[in-house]
C-alpha positions in Angstrom: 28.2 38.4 -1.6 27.8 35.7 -4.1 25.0 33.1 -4.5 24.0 29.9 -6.3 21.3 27.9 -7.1 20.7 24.0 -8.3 18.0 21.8 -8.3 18.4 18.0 -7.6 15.5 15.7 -9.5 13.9 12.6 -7.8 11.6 10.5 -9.5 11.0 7.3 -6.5 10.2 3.9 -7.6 8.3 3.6 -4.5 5.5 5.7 -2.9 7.6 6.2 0.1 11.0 6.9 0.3 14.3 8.5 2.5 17.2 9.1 0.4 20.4 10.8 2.3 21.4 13.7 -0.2 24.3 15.1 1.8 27.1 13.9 -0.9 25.1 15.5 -3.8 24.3 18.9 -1.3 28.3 18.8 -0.8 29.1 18.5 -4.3 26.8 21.7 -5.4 28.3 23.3 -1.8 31.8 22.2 -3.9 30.5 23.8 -6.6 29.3 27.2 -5.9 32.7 28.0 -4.5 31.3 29.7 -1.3 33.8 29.1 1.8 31.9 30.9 4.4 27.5 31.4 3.8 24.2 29.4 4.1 22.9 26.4 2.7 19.2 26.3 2.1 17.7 23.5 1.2 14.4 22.5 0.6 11.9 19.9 -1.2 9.6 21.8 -3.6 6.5 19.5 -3.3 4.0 19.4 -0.8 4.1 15.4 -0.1 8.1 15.3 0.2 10.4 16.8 3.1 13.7 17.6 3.7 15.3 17.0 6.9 18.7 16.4 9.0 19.0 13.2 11.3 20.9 10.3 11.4 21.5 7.5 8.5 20.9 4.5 10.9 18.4 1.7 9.2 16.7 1.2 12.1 16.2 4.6 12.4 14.6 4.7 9.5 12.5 2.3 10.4 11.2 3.8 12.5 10.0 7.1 11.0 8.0 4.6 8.9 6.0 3.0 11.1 6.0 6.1 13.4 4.8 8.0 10.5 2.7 5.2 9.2 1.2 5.5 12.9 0.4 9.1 12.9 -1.0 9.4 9.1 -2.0 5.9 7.9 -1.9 5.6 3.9 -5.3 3.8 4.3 -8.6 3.7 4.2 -8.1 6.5 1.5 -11.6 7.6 2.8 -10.0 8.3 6.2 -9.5 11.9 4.8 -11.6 14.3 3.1 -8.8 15.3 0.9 -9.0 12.6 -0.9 -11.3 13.0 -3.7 -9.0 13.7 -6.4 -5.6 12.3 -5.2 -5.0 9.5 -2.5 -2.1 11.6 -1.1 -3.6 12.9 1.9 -1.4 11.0 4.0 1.7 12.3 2.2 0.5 15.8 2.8 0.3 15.3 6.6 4.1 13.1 6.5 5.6 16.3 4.7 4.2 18.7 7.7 5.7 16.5 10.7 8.9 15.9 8.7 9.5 19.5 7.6 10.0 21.5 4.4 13.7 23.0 4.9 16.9 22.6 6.4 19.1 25.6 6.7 23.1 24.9 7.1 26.2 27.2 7.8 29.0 27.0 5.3 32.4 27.5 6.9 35.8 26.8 5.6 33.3 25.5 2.2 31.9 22.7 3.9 28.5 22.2 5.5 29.1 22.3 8.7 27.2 19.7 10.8 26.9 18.2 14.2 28.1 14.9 15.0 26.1 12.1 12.8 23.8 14.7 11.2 23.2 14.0 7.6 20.3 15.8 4.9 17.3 13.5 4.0 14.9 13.4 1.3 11.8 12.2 2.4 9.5 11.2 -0.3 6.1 10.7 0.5 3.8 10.1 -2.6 6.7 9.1 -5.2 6.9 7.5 -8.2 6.8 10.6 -10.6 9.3 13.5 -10.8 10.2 15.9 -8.1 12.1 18.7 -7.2 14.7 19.7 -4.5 16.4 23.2 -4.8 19.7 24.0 -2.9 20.4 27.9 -2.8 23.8 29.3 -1.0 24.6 33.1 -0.2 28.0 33.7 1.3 31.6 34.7 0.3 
């Protein structure tokens, strides 16, 4: 059994964000030189997410005002969480989006459903965060 490990780095112009990481996520899968495993993958901050979907604009769209809808940024007094940070918001984003994804390796690619494609999903941006991608496999 062998297994890897790599972080990807995000640091967001903007305070809300979706980036579609699959072609980095391939390359490390490329790297590691596992043909048949797991794929964990997971944001390492509580105001970002990790996610599979679609990469459609409208889409995309979407989750923002949908989001938006569900855990307005503002009135930052909205929340009680909000005395030292005005990330509350962010906080609740992360929970609906999700922390993880989990994908099989076979053949050493991730193997995905039709359209399916790994998101980040940053939340309260504009400073440096983490993503780590760990394999286990053969």
């Amino acid at each position: 059994m062998k297994h890897f490990r790599e972080e990807l780095l995000f640091h967001t112009k903007t305070r809300r964000q979706l980036i579609n990481i699959t072609p980095q996520v391939n390359h490390i899968v490329q790297k590691s030189g596992i043909q048949e495993g797991m794929m964990l993958c997971n944001a390492m901050h509580i105001s970002a997410s990790v996610f599979i979907n679609d990469d459609e604009s409208g889409l995309h769209h979407d989750f923002e005002v949908w989001l938006e809808g569900l855990a307005p940024e503002k009135p930052y007094s909205r929340y009680q969480h909000n005395g030292y940070e005005d990330n509350a918001d962010a906080h609740l984003k992360r929970t609906i989006m999700g922390r993880e994804v989990m994908v099989a390796i076979t053949k050493g690619q991730l193997d995905f459903g039709p359209w399916e494609q790994i998101f980040y999903g940053e939340f309260d941006g504009m400073r440096s965060k983490r993503v780590l991608v760990k394999m286990i496999g053969f």
